[in-house]
DOLUMLO-113799 format. One line per 8 residues: number of its first residue (from 1); their letters; for each residue x, y, z of C-alpha. Coordinates in nm, 3 decimals. Example, Ala and Ser with C-alpha at 12.3 -4.5 7.8 and 13.67 -1.06 7.14 Angstrom:
% residues 2
1) AS) 1.230,-0.450,0.780  1.367,-0.106,0.714;
//
This chain:
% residues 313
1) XXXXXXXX) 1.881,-5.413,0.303  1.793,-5.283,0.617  2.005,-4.987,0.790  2.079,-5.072,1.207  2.011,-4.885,1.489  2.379,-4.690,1.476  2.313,-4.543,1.128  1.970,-4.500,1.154;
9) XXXXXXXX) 2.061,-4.250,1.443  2.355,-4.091,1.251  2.150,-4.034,0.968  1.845,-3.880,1.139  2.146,-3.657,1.320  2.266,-3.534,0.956  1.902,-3.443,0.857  1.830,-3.248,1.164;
17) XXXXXXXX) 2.144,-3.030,1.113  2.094,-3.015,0.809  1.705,-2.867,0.892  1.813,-2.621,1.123  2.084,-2.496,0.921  1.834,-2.454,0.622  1.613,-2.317,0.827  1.859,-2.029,0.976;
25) XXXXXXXX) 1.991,-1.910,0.611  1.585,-1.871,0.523  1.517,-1.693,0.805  1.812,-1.423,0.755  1.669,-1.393,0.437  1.319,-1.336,0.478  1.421,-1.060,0.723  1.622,-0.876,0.485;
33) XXXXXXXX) 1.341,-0.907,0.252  1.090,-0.757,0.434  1.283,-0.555,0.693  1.213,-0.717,0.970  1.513,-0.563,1.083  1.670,-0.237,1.045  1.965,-0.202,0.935  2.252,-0.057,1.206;
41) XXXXXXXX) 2.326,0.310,0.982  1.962,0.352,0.923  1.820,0.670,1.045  1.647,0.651,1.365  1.326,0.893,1.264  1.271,0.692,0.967  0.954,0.409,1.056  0.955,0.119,0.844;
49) XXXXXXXX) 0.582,0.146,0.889  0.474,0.467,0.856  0.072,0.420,1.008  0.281,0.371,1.333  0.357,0.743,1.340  -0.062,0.801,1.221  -0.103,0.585,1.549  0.095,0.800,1.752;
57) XXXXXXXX) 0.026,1.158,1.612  -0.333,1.073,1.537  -0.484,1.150,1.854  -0.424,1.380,2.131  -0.162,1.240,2.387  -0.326,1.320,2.715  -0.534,1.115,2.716  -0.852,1.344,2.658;
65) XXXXXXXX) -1.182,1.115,2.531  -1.555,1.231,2.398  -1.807,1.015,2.557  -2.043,0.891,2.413  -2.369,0.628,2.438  -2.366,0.307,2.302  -2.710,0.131,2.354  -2.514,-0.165,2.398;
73) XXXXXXXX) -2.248,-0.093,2.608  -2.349,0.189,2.768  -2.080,0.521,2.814  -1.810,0.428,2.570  -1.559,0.683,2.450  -1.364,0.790,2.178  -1.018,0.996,2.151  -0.941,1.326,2.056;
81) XXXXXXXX) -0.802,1.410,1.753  -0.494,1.631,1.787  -0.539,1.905,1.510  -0.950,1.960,1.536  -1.004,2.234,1.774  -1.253,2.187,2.058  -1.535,2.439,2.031  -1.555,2.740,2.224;
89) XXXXXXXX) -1.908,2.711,2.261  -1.997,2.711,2.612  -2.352,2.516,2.695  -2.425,2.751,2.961  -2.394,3.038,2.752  -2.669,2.957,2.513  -3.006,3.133,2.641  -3.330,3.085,2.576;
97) XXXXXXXX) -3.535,3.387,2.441  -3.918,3.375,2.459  -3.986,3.339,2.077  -3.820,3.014,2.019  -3.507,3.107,1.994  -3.155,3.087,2.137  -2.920,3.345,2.125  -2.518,3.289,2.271;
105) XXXXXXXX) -2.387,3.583,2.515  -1.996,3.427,2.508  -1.719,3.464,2.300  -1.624,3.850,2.442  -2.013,3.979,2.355  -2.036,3.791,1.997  -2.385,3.862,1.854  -2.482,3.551,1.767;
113) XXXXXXXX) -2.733,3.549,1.458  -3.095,3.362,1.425  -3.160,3.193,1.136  -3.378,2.933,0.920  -3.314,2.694,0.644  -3.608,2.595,0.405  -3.671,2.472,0.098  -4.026,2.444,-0.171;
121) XXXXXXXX) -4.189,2.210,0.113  -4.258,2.526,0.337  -4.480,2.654,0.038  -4.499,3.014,-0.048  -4.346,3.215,0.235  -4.399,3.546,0.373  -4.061,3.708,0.388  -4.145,4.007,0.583;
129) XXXXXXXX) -4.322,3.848,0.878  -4.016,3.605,0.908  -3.784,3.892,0.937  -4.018,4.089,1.193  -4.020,3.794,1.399  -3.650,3.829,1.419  -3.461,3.605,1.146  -3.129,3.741,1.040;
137) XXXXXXXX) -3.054,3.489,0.781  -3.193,3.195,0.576  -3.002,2.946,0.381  -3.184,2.802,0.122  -3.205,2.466,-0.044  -3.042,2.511,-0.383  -3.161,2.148,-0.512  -3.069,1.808,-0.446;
145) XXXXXXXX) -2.925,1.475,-0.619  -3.158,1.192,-0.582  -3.068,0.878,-0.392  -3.173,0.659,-0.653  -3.131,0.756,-0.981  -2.832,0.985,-0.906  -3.028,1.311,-1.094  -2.959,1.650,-0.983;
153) XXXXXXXX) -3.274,1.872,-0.980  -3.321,2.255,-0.866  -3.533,2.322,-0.594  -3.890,2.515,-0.724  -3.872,2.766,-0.481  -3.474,2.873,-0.527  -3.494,3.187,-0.707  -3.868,3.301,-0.528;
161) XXXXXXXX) -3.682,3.250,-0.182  -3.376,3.412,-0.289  -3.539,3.685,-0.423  -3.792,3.736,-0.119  -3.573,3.712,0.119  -3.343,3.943,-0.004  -3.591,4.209,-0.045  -3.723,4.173,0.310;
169) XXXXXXXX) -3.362,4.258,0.423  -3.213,3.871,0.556  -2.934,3.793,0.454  -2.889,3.454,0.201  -2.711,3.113,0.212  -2.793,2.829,0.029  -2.716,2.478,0.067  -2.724,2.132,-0.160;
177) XXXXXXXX) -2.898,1.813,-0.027  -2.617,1.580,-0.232  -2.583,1.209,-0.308  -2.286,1.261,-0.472  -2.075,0.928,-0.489  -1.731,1.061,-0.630  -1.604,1.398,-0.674  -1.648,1.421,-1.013;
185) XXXXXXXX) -2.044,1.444,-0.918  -1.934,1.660,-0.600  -1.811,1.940,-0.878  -2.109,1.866,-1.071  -2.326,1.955,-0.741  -2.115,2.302,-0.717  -2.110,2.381,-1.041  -2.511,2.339,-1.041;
193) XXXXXXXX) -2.568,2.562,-0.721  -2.357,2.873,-0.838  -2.460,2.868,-1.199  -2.824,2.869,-0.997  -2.729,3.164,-0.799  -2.551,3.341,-1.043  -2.620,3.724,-1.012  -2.807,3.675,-0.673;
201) XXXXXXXX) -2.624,3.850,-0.330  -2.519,3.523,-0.155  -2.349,3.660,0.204  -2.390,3.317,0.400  -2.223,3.017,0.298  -2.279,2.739,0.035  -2.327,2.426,0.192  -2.265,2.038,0.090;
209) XXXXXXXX) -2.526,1.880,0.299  -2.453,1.516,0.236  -2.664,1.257,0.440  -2.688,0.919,0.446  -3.040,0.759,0.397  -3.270,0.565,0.642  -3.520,0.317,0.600  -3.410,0.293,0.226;
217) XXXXXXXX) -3.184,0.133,-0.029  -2.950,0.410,-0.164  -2.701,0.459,-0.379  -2.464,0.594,-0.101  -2.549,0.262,0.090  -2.164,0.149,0.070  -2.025,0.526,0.056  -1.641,0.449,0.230;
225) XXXXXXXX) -1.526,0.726,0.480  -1.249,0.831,0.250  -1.493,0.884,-0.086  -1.719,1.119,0.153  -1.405,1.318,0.236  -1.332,1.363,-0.120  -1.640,1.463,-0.201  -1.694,1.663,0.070;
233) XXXXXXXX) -1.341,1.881,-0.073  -1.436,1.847,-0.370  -1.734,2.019,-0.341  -1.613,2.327,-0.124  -1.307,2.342,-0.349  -1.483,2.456,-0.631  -1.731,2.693,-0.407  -1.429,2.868,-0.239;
241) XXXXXXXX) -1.277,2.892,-0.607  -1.601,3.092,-0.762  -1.557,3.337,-0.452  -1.796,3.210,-0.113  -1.767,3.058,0.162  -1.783,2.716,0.171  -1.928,2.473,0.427  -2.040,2.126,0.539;
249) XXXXXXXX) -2.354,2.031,0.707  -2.352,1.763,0.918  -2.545,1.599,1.247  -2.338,1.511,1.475  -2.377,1.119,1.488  -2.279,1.094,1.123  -1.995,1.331,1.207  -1.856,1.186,1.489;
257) XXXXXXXX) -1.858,0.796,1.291  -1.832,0.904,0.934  -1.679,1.234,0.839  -1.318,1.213,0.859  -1.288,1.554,1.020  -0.920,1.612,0.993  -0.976,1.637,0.604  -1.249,1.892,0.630;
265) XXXXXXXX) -1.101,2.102,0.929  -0.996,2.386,0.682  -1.408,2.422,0.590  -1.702,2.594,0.834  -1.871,2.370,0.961  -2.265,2.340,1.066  -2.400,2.095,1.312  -2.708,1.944,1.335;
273) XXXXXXXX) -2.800,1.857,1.711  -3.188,1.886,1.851  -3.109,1.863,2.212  -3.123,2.205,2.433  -2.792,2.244,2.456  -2.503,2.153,2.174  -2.252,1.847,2.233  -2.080,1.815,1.988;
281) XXXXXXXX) -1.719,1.847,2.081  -1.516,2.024,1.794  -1.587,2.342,1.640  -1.889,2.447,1.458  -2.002,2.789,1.346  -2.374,2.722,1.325  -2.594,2.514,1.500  -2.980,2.359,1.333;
289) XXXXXXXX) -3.125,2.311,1.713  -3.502,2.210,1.582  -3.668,2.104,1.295  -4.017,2.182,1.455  -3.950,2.552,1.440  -4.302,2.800,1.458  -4.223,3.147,1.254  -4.494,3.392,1.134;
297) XXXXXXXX) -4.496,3.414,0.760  -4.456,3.009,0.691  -4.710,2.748,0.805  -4.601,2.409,0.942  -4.273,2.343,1.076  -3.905,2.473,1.012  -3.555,2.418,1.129  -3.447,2.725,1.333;
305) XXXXXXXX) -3.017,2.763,1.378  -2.818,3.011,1.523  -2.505,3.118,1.366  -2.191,3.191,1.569  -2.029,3.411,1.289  -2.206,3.693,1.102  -2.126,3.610,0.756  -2.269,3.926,0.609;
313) X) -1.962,4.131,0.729;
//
């Protein structure tokens, strides 16, 4: 039987009320589901998503940016974090002396210290001709995880350098090349360097030098942002626990793209940056300006930093 043209109209009528209908009690519901909507006695401050107020708080609001180079795009910029404060460090402030050296002249008269960081590839060092040429302080590879097997070893020359150092009258960091992955293996890492240095007079800082790997297949290859931060606490956790000062090394692309500095703001910090003058736009309280370094007592190169604090006091 076939319907005519009247009730074929009506009834297409009915279903298209009865559509939008349908469609208006699903709606009402899906938004009460999922708050699309909030509700008229909610509380104003509360967000219903909360990364708006990350969004908002975040990053400075005045608009201040670091620019930086992109060999793609040319000057692109990022923006300031809010709770990071900018370093004091002013470029022109940073002299030259005529042994290699820099030496800073701001921060009210601050005597900024000169020092090195080695490990067992400079060989046997003098001591005493490294501190008559004017070091004040070494830090000193403790050891290292390796990238591909994940082992921890001790560096030969720890306990030599330490110990020769020391006697020559500079005063003694050291620091940890790590791979560490999580931060159980962080803790393992800390636990390794001060069981190393046990008994030794460490006045600088122990540092987590974590650094991702070039030219390579690692094991940190797919390291996220957040597992570096953990490790990064975990590691000076358990340093500032045993009684030192903790600290993270760190060059200053990796830092700016990787380290999520508003976890790690509570922790010195020490750039690495070989240009002539330091860019880097937070704070920093020591500076590796070369690794090509020339100092009487060890043959071939060596990475020369100043520090801004004298840890020793």
């Amino acid at each position: 039987m076939k319907l005519n043209k009247l009730n074929l109209f009506k009834a297409i009528t009915l279903l298209e009320g009865f559509v939008i209908v349908g469609l208006a009690v699903s709606t009402g519901i899906f938004a009460s589901k999922y708050n699309a909507t909030v509700p008229a006695n909610a509380d104003s401050n509360i967000r219903i998503r909360p990364y708006i107020d990350k969004e908002e708080t975040f990053y400075q609001l005045n608009g201040e940016k670091i620019l930086v180079h992109n060999s793609t795009m040319g000057e692109t910029f990022i923006p300031v974090f809010a709770d990071i404060p900018k370093s004091p460090i002013e470029p022109s402030e940073i002299v030259k002396d005529g042994k290699g050296f820099v030496k800073y002249t701001g921060n009210d008269g601050l005597q900024s210290k000169i020092g090195i960081d080695v490990s067992e590839y400079q060989g046997v060092i003098n001591w005493e001709q490294v501190k008559n040429a004017g070091v004040e302080f070494a830090i000193i590879r403790a050891g290292y995880r390796t990238y591909g097997g994940g082992l921890i070893t001790l560096d030969n020359s720890l306990i030599t350098n330490i110990d020769g150092a020391a006697a020559a009258g500079i005063d003694v960091g050291v620091y940890f090349f790590s791979q560490a992955i999580t931060p159980e293996e962080a803790i393992e890492e800390a636990d390794t360097v001060l069981n190393a240095v046990a008994g030794r007079n460490i006045t600088y800082p122990i540092v987590f030098d974590w650094e991702i790997i070039y030219d390579d297949t690692a094991r940190t290859d797919t390291m996220t942002v957040e597992g570096l931060a953990d490790c990064c606490v975990a590691f000076c956790e358990r340093v500032k626990s045993a009684g030192y000062t903790p600290m993270v090394y760190q060059n200053a692309s990796t830092a700016t793209y990787k380290l999520d500095l508003p976890r790690i703001k509570d922790y010195d910090f020490w750039l690495a940056e070989y240009t002539d003058f330091p860019t880097f736009y937070y704070e920093y309280d020591m500076w590796q300006y070369t690794s090509e370094g020339k100092i009487p007592g060890i043959e071939g190169n060596v990475d020369i930093n100043i520090s801004f604090k004298d840890y020793a006091k």
